[in-house]
C-alpha positions as CSV (number, residue, x, y, z in Angstrom):
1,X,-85.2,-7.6,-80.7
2,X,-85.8,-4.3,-78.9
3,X,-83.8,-2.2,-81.1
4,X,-81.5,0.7,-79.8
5,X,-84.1,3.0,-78.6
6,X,-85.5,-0.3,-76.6
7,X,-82.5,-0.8,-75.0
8,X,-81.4,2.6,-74.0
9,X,-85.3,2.4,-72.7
10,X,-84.0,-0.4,-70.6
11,X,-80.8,1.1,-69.5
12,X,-82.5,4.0,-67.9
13,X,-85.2,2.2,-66.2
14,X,-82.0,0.1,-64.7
15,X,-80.1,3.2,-63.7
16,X,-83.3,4.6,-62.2
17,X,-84.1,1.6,-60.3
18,X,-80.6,1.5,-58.9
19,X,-80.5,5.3,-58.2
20,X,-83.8,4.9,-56.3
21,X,-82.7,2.3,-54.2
22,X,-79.6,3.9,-52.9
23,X,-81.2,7.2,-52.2
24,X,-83.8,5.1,-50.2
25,X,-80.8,3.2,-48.4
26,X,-79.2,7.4,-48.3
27,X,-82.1,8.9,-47.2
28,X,-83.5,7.1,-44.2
29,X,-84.8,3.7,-45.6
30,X,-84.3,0.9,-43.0
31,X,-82.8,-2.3,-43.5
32,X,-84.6,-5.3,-43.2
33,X,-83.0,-6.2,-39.9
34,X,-83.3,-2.6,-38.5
35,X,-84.9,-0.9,-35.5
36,X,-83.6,2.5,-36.4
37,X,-81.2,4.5,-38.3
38,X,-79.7,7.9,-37.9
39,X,-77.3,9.2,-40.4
40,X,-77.7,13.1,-39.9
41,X,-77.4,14.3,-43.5
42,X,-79.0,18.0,-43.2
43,X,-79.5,18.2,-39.4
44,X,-79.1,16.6,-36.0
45,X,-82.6,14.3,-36.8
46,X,-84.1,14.9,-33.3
47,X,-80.4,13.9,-31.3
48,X,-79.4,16.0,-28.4
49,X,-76.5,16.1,-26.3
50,X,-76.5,16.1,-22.6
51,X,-74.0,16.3,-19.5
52,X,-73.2,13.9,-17.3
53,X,-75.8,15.1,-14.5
54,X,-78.8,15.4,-17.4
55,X,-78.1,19.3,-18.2
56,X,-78.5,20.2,-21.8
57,X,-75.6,20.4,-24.1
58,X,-75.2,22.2,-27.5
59,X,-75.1,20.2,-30.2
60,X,-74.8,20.3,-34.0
61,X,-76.0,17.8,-37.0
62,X,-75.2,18.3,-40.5
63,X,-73.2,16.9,-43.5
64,X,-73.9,13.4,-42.1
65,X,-72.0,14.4,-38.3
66,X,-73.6,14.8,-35.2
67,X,-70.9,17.1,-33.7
68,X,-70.4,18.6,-30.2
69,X,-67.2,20.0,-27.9
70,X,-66.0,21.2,-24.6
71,X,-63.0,22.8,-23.0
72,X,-62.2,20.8,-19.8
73,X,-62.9,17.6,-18.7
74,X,-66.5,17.6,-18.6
75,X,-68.5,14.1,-19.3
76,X,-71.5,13.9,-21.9
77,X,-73.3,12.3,-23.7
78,X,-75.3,12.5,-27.0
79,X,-78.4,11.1,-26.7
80,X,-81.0,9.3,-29.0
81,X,-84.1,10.6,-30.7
82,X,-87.6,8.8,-30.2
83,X,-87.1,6.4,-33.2
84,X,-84.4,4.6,-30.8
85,X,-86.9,4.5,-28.2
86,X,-89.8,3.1,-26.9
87,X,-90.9,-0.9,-26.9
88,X,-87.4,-1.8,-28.4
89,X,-87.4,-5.6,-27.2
90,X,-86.7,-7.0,-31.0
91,X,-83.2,-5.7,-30.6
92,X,-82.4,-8.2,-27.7
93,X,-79.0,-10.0,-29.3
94,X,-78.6,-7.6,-32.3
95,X,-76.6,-4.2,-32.6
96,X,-75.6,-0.8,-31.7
97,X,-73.3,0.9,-34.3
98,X,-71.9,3.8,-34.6
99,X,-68.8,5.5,-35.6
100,X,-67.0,8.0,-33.1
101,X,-64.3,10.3,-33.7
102,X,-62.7,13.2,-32.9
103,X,-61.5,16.4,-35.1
104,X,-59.3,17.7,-32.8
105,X,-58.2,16.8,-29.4
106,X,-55.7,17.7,-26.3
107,X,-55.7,15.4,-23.5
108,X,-53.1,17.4,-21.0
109,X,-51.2,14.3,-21.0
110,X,-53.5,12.5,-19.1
111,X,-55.0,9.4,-19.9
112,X,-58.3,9.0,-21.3
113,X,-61.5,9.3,-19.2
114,X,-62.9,6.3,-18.0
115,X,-66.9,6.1,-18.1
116,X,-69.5,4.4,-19.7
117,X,-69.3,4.9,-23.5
118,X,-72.7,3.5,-24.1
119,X,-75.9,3.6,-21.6
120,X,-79.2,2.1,-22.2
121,X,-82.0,3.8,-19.8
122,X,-85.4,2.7,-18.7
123,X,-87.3,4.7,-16.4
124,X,-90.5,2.7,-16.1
125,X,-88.0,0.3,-14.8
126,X,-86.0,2.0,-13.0
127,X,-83.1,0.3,-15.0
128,X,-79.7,2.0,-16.3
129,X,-77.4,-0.3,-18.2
130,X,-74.3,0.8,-19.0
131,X,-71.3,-0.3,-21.2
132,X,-67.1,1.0,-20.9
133,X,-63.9,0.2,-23.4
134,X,-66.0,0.2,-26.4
135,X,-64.6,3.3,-28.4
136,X,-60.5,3.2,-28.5
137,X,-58.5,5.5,-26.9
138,X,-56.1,7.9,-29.3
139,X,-57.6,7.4,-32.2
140,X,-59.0,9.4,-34.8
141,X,-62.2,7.5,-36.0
142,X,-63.6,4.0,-34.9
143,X,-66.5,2.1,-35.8
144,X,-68.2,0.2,-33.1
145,X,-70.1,-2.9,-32.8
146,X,-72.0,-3.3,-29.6
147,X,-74.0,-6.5,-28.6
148,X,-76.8,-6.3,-26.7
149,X,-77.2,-9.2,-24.6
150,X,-76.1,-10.8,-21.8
151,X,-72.5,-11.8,-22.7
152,X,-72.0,-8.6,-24.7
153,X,-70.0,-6.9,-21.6
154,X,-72.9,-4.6,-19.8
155,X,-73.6,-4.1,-16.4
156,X,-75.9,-2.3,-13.9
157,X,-74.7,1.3,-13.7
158,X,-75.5,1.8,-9.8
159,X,-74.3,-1.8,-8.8
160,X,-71.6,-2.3,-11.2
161,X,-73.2,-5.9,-11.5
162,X,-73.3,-7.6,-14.5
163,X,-76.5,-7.5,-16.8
164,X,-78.9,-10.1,-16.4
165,X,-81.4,-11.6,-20.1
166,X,-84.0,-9.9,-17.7
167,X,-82.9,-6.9,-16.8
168,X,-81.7,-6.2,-20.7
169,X,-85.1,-6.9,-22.1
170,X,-86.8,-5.1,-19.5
171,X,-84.9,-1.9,-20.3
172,X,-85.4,-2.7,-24.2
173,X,-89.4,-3.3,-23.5
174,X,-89.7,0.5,-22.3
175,X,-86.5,1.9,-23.4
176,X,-86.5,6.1,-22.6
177,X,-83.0,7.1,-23.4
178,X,-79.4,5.7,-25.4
179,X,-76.0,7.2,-24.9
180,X,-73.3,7.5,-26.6
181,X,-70.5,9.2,-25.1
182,X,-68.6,12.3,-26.6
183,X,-66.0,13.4,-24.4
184,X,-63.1,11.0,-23.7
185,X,-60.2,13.3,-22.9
186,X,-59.4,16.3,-20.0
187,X,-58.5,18.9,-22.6
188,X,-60.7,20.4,-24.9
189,X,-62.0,18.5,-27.8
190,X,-64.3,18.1,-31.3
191,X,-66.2,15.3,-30.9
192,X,-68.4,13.1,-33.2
193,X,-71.1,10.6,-34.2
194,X,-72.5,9.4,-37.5
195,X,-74.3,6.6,-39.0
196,X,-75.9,5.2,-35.9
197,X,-77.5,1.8,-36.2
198,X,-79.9,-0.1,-33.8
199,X,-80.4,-3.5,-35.5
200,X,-83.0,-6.5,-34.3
201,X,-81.9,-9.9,-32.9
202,X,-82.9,-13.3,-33.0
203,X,-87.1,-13.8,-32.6
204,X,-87.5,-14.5,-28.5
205,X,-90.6,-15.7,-27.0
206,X,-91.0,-12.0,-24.9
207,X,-94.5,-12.2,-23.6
208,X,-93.4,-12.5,-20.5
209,X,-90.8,-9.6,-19.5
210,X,-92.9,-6.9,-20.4
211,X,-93.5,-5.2,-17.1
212,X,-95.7,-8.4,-16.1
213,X,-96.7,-7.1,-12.1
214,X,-98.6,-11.0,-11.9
215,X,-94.4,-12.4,-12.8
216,X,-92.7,-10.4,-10.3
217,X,-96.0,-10.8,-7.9
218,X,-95.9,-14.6,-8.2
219,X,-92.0,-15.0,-8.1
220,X,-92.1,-13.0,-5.0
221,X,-95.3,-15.2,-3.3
222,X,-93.0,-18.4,-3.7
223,X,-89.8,-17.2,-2.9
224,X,-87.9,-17.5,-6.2
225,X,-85.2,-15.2,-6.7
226,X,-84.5,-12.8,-9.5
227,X,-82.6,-15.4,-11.7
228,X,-84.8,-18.0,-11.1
229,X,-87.9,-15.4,-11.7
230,X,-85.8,-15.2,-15.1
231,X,-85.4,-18.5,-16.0
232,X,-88.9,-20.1,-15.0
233,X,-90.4,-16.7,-15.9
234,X,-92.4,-18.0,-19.5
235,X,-93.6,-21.2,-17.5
236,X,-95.0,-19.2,-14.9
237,X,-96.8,-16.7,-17.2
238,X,-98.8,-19.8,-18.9
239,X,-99.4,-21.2,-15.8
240,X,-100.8,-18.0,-14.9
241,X,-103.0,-18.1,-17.5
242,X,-105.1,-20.9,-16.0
243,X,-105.0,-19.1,-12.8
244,X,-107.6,-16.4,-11.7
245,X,-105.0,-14.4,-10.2
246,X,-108.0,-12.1,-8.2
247,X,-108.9,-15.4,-6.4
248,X,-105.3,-16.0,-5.9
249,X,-104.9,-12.4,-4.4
250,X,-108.4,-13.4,-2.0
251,X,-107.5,-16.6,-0.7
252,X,-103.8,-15.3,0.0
253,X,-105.1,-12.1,2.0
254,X,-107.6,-14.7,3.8
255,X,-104.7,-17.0,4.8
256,X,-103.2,-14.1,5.9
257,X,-106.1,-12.6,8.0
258,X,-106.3,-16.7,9.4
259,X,-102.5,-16.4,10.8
260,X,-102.9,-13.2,12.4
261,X,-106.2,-14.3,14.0
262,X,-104.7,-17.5,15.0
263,X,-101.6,-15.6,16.0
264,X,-103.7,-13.7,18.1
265,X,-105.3,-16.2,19.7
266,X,-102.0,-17.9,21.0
267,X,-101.0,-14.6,22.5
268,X,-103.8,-14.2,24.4
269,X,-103.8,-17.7,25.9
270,X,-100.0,-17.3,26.5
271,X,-101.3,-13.8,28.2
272,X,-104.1,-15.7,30.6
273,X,-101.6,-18.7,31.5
274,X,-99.3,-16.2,33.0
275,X,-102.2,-14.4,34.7
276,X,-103.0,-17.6,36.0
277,X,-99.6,-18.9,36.9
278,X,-98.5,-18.2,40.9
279,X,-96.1,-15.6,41.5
């Protein structure tokens, strides 16, 4: 019907279609189900490296590697650019992946460093979530599947307690830094990343995490505690909305300003009966 030069015409519009379509997946293109996507093809795609203590650390990105090293058994990290950052609540029960490996290593016949390989950060909420035993020790390449909820295996890093559905979407809501960790062993060693994936969870019904002052405000008025806050949280917020919370704030300082006064009266009659009374 179309004759040969029809179906060569065909065949190339085919083959472009497809070529298009990788190079989009190649060349940055996000998936349907992702947040972000780093595969550092010509250069480091704004990802730094840092120390331990914050301290810059040199840092390399090309033919699709984001590579760093070090000499002794210094900890550091290499550290997201903004596309990973920011309001990042969607990803609440998807993914991290990455792939780790090392080019050349000498560990002094130690054992491996333990530390967090993964650390979420968010400094609006004064949050740092942190994650250990994800990349194997003593091998040359991994690739890594991280969850990011509750069950997934993170935990404060100052308390060492484990991560509550709150405190994980309140560092996703105002996420300012991820971590992934480069230096495993106490020799020298050639570290590095590539293809690093942040991918979206189920929908969650998030109004109400997102640095809400009238949540945490109201929780705190009637004495619920942070995993209660958490778990009434979304009932409270539409509750809220029937409330006019600068009333609320009025006729609480009032009561207050009531007790004291009535406080104060008490301690002044307690002060004139024991004028009164007879030595």
């Amino acid at each position: 019907i179309f004759g040969m030069d029809g179906i060569r015409r065909i065949f190339f519009v085919c083959a472009f279609c497809l070529t298009l379509t990788a190079a989009q997946r190649y060349f940055g293109q996000l998936e349907e189900n992702e947040l972000a996507h780093s595969r550092f093809i010509w250069d480091a795609e704004g990802w730094n490296c840092t120390s331990k203590d914050g301290d810059m650390w040199p840092v390399v990105g090309e033919h699709q590697q984001l590579r760093s090293s070090d000499d002794d058994d210094s900890i550091w990290y290499y550290t997201a650019s903004v596309e990973f950052l920011g309001n990042k609540v969607e990803a609440y029960g998807g993914t991290i992946t990455f792939t780790l490996g090392h080019s050349e290593y000498n560990s002094l016949g130690l054992g491996e460093q333990e530390d967090f390989d993964l650390i979420l950060e968010s400094r609006t909420a004064n949050i740092s979530l942190g994650h250990k035993k994800i990349v194997p020790p003593w091998v040359t390449s991994s690739e890594n599947v991280v969850e990011i909820n509750e069950d997934g295996g993170w935990v404060d890093v100052e308390t060492s307690e484990p991560a509550s559905r709150l405190s994980i979407l309140r560092t996703l809501s105002s996420l300012t830094a991820l971590k992934i960790r480069g230096s495993y062993y106490h020799g020298h060693e050639y570290s590095y990343i590539r293809d690093v994936s942040l991918t979206k969870g189920p929908k969650q019904d998030l109004g109400w995490v997102r640095n809400d002052e009238n949540i945490d405000e109201l929780c705190a008025a009637i004495k619920l505690n942070p995993i209660a806050c958490e778990h009434y949280g979304l009932h409270l917020l539409k509750s809220l909305q029937k409330v006019n919370i600068n009333k609320m704030r009025s006729d609480y300082l009032s009561a207050m300003r009531h007790r004291r006064e009535v406080l104060g009266e008490d301690e002044l009659r307690r002060g004139a009966l024991d004028e009164d009374r007879p030595l």
